[in-house]
C-alpha positions as CSV (number, residue, x, y, z in Angstrom):
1,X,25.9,40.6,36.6
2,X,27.0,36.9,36.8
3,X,30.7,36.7,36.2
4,X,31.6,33.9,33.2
5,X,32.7,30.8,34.8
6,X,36.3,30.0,33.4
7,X,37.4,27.0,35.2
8,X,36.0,23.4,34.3
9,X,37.4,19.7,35.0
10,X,37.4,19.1,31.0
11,X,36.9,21.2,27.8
12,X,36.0,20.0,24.4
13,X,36.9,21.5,21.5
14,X,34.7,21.5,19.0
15,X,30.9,21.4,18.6
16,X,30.2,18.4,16.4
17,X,29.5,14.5,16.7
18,X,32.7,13.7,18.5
19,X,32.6,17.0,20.5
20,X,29.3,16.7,22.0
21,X,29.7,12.5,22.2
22,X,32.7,13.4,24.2
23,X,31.2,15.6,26.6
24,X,27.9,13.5,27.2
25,X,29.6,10.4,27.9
26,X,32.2,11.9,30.4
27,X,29.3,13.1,32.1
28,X,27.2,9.9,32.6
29,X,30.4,8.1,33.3
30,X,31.2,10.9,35.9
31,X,27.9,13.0,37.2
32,X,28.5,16.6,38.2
33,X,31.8,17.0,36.4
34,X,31.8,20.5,34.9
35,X,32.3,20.8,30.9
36,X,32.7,23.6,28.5
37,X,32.1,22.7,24.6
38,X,33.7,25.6,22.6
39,X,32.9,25.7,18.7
40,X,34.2,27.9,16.4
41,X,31.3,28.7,14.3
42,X,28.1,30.0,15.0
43,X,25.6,26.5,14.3
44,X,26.7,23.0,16.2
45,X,26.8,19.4,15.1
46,X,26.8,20.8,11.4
47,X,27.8,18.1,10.1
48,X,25.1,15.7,11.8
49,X,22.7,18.1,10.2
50,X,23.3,17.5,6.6
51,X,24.1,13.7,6.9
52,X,22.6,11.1,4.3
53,X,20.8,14.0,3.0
54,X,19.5,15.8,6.4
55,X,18.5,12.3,7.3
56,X,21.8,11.4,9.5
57,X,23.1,7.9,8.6
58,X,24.4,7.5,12.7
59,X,26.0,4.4,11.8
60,X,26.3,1.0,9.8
61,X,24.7,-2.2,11.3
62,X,28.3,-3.9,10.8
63,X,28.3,-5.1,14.9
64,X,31.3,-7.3,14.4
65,X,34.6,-5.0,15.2
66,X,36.7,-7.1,12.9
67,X,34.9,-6.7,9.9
68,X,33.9,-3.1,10.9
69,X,37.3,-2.1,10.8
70,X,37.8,-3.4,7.4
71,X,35.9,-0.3,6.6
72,X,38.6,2.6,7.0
73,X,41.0,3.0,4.5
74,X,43.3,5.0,7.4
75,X,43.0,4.1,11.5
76,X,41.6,0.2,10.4
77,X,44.2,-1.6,13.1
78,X,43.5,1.4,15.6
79,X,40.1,0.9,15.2
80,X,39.7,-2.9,15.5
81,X,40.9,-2.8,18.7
82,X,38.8,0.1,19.8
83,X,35.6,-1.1,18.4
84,X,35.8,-4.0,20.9
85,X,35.5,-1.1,23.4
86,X,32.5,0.3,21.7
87,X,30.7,-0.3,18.2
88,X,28.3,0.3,15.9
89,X,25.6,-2.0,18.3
90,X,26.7,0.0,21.4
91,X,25.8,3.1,19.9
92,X,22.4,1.8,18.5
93,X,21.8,0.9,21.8
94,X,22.7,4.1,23.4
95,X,20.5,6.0,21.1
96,X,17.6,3.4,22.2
97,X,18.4,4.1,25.7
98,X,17.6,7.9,25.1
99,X,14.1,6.8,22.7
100,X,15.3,7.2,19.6
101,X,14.7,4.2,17.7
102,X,17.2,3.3,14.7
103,X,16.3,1.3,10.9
104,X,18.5,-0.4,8.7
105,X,18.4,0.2,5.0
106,X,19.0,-2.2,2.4
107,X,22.6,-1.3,2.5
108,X,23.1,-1.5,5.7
109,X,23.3,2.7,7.0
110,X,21.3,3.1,10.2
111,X,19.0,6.2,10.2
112,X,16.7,7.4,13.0
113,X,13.0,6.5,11.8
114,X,11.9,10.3,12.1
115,X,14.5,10.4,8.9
116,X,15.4,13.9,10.5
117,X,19.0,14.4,12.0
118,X,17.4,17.4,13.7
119,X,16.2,14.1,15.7
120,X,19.7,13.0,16.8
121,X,20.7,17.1,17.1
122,X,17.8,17.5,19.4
123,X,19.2,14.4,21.7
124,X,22.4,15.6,21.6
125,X,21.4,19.2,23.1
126,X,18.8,17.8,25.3
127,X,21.3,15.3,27.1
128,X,23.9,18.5,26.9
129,X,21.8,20.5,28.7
130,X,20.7,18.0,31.4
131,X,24.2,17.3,32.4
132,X,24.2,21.3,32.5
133,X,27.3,21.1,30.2
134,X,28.2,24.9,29.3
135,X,28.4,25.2,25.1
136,X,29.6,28.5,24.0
137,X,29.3,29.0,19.7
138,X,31.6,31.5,17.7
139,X,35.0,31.0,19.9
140,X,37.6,29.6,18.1
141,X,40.2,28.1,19.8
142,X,43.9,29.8,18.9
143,X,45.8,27.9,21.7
144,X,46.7,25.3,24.1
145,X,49.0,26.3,26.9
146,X,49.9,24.1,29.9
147,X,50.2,24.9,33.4
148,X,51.2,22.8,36.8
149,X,48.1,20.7,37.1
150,X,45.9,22.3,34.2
151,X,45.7,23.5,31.0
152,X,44.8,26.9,29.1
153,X,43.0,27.7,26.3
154,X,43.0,30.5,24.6
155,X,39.7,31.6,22.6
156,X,40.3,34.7,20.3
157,X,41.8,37.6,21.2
158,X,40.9,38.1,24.8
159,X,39.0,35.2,26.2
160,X,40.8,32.1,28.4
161,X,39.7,28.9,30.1
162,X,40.9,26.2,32.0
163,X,40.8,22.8,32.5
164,X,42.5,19.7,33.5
165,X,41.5,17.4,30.7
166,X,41.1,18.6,27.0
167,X,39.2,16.5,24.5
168,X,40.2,18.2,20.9
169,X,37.5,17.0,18.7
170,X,37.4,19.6,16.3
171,X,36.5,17.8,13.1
172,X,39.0,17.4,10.1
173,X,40.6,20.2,8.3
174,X,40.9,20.8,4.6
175,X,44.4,22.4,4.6
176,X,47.5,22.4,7.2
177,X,47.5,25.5,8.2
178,X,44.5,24.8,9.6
179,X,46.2,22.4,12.2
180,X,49.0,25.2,13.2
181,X,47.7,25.5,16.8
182,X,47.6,21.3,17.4
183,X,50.9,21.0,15.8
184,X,52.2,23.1,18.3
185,X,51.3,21.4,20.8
186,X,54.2,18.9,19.6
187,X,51.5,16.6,18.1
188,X,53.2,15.7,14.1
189,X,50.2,15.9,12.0
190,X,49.4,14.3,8.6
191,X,48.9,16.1,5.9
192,X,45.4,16.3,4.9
193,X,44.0,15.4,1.6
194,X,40.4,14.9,0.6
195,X,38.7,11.7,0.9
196,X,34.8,10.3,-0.6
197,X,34.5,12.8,-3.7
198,X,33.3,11.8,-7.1
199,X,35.3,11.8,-10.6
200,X,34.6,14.7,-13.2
201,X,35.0,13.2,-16.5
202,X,37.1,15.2,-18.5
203,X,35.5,14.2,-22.5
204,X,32.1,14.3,-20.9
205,X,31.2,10.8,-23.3
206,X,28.2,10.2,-21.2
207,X,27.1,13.5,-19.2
208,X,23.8,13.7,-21.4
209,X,23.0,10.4,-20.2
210,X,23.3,12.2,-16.3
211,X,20.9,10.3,-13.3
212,X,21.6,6.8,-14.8
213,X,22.5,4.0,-12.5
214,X,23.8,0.8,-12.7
215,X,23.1,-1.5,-9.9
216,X,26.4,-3.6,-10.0
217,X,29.4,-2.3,-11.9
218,X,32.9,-2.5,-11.0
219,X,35.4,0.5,-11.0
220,X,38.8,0.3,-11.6
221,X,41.6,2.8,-11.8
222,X,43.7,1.7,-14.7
223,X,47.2,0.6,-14.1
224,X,46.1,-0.6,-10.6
225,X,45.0,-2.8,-7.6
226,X,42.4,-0.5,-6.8
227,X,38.6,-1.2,-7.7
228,X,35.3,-1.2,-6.4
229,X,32.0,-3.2,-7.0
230,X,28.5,-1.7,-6.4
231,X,26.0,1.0,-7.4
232,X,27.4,3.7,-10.3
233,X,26.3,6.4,-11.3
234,X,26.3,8.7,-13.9
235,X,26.2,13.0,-13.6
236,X,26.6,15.9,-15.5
237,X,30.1,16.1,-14.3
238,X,31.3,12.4,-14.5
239,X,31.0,9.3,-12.3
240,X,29.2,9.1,-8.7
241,X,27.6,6.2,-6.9
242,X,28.6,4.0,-3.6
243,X,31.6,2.2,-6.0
244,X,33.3,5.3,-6.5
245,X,33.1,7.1,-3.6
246,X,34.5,4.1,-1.9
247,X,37.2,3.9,-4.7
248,X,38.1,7.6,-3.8
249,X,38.6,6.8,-0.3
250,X,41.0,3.8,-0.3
251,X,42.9,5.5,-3.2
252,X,43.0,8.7,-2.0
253,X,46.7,8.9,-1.6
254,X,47.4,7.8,-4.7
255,X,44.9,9.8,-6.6
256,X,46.2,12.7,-4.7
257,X,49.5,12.3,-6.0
258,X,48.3,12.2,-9.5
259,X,46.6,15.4,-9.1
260,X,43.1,13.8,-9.8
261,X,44.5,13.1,-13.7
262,X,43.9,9.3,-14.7
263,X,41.9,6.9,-16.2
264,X,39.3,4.8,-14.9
265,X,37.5,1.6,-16.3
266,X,34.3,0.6,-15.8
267,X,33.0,-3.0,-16.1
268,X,29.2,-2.4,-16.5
269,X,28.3,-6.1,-16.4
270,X,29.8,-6.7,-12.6
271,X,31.4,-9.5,-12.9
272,X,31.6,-11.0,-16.6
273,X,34.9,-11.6,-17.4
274,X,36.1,-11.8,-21.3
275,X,35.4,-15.2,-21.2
276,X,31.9,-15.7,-20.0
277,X,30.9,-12.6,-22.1
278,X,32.3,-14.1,-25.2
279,X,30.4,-17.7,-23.7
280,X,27.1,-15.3,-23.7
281,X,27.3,-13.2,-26.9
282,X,27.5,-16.7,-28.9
283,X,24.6,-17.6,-26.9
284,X,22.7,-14.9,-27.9
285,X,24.0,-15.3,-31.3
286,X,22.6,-19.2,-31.4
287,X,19.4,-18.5,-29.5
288,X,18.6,-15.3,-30.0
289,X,20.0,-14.2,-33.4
290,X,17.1,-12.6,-34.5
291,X,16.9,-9.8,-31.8
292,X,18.2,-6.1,-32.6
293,X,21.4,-6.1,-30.4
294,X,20.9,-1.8,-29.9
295,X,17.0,-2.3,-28.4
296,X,17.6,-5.4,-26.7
297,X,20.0,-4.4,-22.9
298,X,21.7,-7.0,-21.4
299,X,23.0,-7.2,-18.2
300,X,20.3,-4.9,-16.3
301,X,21.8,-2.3,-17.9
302,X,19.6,0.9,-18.8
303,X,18.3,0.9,-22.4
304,X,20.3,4.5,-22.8
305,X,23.3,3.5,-21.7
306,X,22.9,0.1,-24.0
307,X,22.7,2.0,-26.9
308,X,25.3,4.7,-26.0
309,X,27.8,1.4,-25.9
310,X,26.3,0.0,-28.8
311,X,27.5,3.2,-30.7
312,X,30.6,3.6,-29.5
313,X,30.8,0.1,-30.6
314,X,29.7,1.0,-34.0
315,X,26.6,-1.4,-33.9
316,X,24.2,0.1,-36.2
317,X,20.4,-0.1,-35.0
318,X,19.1,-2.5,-37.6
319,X,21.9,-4.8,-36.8
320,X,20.8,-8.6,-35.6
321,X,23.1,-10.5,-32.9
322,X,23.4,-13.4,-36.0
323,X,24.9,-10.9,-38.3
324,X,26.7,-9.2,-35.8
325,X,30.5,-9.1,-37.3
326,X,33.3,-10.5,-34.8
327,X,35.2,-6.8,-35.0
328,X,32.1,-5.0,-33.5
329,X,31.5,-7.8,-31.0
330,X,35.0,-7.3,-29.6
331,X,34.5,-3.4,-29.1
332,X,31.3,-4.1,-27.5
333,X,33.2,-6.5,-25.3
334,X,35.3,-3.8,-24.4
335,X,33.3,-0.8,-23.4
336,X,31.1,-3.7,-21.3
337,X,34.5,-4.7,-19.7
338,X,36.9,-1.5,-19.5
339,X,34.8,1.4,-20.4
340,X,37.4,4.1,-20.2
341,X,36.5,7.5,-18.8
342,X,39.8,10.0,-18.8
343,X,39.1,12.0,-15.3
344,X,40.5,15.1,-14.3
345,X,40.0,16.4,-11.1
346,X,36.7,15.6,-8.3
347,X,34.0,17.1,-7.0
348,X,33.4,16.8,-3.2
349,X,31.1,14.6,-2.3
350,X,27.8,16.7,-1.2
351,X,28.2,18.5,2.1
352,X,29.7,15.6,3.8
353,X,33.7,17.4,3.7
354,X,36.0,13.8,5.1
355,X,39.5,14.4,4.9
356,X,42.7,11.7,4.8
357,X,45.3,13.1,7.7
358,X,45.0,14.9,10.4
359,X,46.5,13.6,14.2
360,X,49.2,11.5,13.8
361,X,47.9,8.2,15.7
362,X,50.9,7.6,16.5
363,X,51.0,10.4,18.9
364,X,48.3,8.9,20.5
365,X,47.9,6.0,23.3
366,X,44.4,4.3,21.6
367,X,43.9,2.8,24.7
368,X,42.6,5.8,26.1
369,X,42.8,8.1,23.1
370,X,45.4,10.3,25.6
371,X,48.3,12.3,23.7
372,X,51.6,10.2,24.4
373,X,53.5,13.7,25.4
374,X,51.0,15.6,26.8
375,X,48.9,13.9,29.5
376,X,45.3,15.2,30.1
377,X,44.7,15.5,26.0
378,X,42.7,13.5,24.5
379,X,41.3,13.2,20.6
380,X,38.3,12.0,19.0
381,X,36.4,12.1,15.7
382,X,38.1,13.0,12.1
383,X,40.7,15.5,13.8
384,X,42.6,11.8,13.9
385,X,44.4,10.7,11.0
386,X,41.4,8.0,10.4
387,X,38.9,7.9,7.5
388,X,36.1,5.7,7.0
389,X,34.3,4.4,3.5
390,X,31.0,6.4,3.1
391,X,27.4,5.0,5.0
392,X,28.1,5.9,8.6
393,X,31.8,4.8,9.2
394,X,32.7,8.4,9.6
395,X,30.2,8.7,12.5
396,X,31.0,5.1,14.1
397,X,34.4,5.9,14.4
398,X,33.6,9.0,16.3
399,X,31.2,8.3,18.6
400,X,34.1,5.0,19.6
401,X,36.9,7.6,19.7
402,X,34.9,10.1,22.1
403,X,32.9,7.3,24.6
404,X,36.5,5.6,24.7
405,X,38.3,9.0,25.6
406,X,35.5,10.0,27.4
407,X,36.2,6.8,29.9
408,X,39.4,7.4,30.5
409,X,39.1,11.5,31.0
410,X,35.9,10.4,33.3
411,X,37.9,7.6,35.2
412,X,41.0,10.1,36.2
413,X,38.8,12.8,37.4
């Protein structure tokens, strides 16, 4: 029997985008170096598999690292820097390098044209396997211990290997705890807090109205800077869409702090301010003062949800725009402009688990993505303290991570 090899040049921890990233690059970059990807659970790149609905949204078509990094409420001056290293057109091109040919969507997220991650998964094991990197499932990592010239690590109860170079791309974690074994490596970590979720609606005003969108609303968390313009929409538990999942994710500290209890305001026009709506309801009242105002939408907004402001507004059905009273204008003025839904607490969004926190970057040289107190560790992916708006930030900022520590671990072999 074939004694288990336990020596390597580097060891990745973690089976998932950044992991596997990590371990491919270093290998191109440096052929016949020897690499061991340890993941704790049993299935690898989990997280690749459920993306943009088990389609795998790889990354945005945002190729200008300025503007890229204006994406990421946390690690966007980190990132700007490191995107110049590698972005989102680098990795489109890497994939194309390998055959697998990326679209762009109307929004921008990049998706293989199977529209199957298990296309990307399948690259990933393929090129794994080629470069004869060794990938063992089910061994959690409990500790890090360094030696003269190397380092241990210590998988369960009784299993150890060593390395020289460590890539820790484990993913993020939803509570501390989680991080024990990183923090004592001396590496100060963030505390982590959820980011992308959506907003449960505590009076539940509009769940029967659930699966309506509106193409271009704007929402606002009242009493704040924060607010968001795009795609809405609403569930059986409150508010979802591309505006507020962004919205969660640039005020997820803040939100966090409020323990998910506060009020947000939706402006379903988009854009109307007081005074162009006033401008167009007297417009409607001169020109149009014969329609019905409940049966006649405005705004692209969905004949249920018309009506469900209308009567909140107190607009009965038979009532014409020319006989419309000033007092009912006003409130229909208002739940256009500030439609207020009183939310208590979130609901994560899908599968796709992102956390705030993590690594503290500034433990970290983002040169080379090398630990400033430990030399021969190296980070990638969401471990980091850096989060990314949803439609293939996430991704982009780990792939960059892992090719740019990759490099360096590749070039000090």
């Amino acid at each position: 029997m074939q004694k288990e090899k336990t020596e390597f040049d580097l060891i990745v921890i973690g089976g998932g985008a950044a992991g596997f990233f990590g371990g491919i690059i270093a290998a191109e970059k440096k052929p016949g170096l020897s690499i061991l990807i340890l993941e704790k659970t049993p299935k690898l790149l989990s997280k690749v598999k459920v993306s943009g609905g088990g389609r795998c949204n790889v990354t945005h078509n945002c190729f200008e690292p300025t503007q890229l990094s204006k994406h990421y409420p946390r690690g966007s001056k980190e990132l700007k820097s490191l995107f110049r290293k590698f972005d989102a057109k680098d990795m489109v091109d890497w994939f194309e390098a390998k055959n697998i040919e990326l679209k762009t969507e109307l929004d921008g997220r990049m998706f293989p044209i199977t529209d199957s991650s298990q296309t990307i998964i399948d690259c990933f094991l393929r090129e794994a396997d080629r470069h004869k990197i060794t990938i063992k499932t089910s061994s959690e990592v409990t500790k890090i211990s360094p030696s003269k010239n190397s380092y241990t690590v210590f998988v369960g109860n009784d299993k150890q290997f060593s390395a020289t170079k460590i890539l820790l791309a484990t993913g993020g974690y939803n509570n501390l705890q989680s991080y024990q074994w990183i923090a004592e490596t001396s590496h100060p970590i963030v505390n982590p807090i959820p980011s992308l979720f959506t907003f449960n609606d505590s009076e539940k005003t509009f769940n029967d109205l659930m699966g309506i969108a509106v193409a271009n609303a704007e929402v606002k968390i009242a009493g704040t800077k924060f607010l968001e313009q795009g795609p809405v929409l609403i569930t059986h538990w409150g508010l979802s869409g591309p505006a507020v999942i962004k919205l969660s994710a640039w005020a997820a500290d803040y939100l966090h702090t409020l323990q998910y209890k506060f009020t947000t305001l939706i402006n379903w026009t988009g854009a109307s301010t007081e005074e162009t709506l006033r401008i167009t309801f007297l417009d409607m009242k001169s020109k149009h003062g014969k329609q019905k105002v409940f049966t006649n939408p405005m705004f692209n907004i969905p004949q249920r949800l018309w009506q469900r402001l209308c009567e909140l507004a107190e607009i009965p059905e038979v009532k014409i725009w020319s006989e419309l009273p000033q007092k009912n204008m006003n409130k229909l003025m208002e739940f256009l402009l500030r439609c207020p839904f009183r939310i208590k607490g979130k609901t994560t969004f899908k599968e796709e688990f992102v956390t705030c926190g993590g690594v503290d970057l500034k433990s970290i040289d983002t040169e080379t993505m090398e630990s400033k107190t430990m030399k021969g560790i190296f980070f990638a992916g969401e471990v980091i303290n850096i989060d990314g708006e949803t439609g293939g930030f996430n991704f982009q900022s780990a792939w960059t991570t892992a090719y740019v520590a990759a490099t360096a671990i590749a070039f000090s072999q």
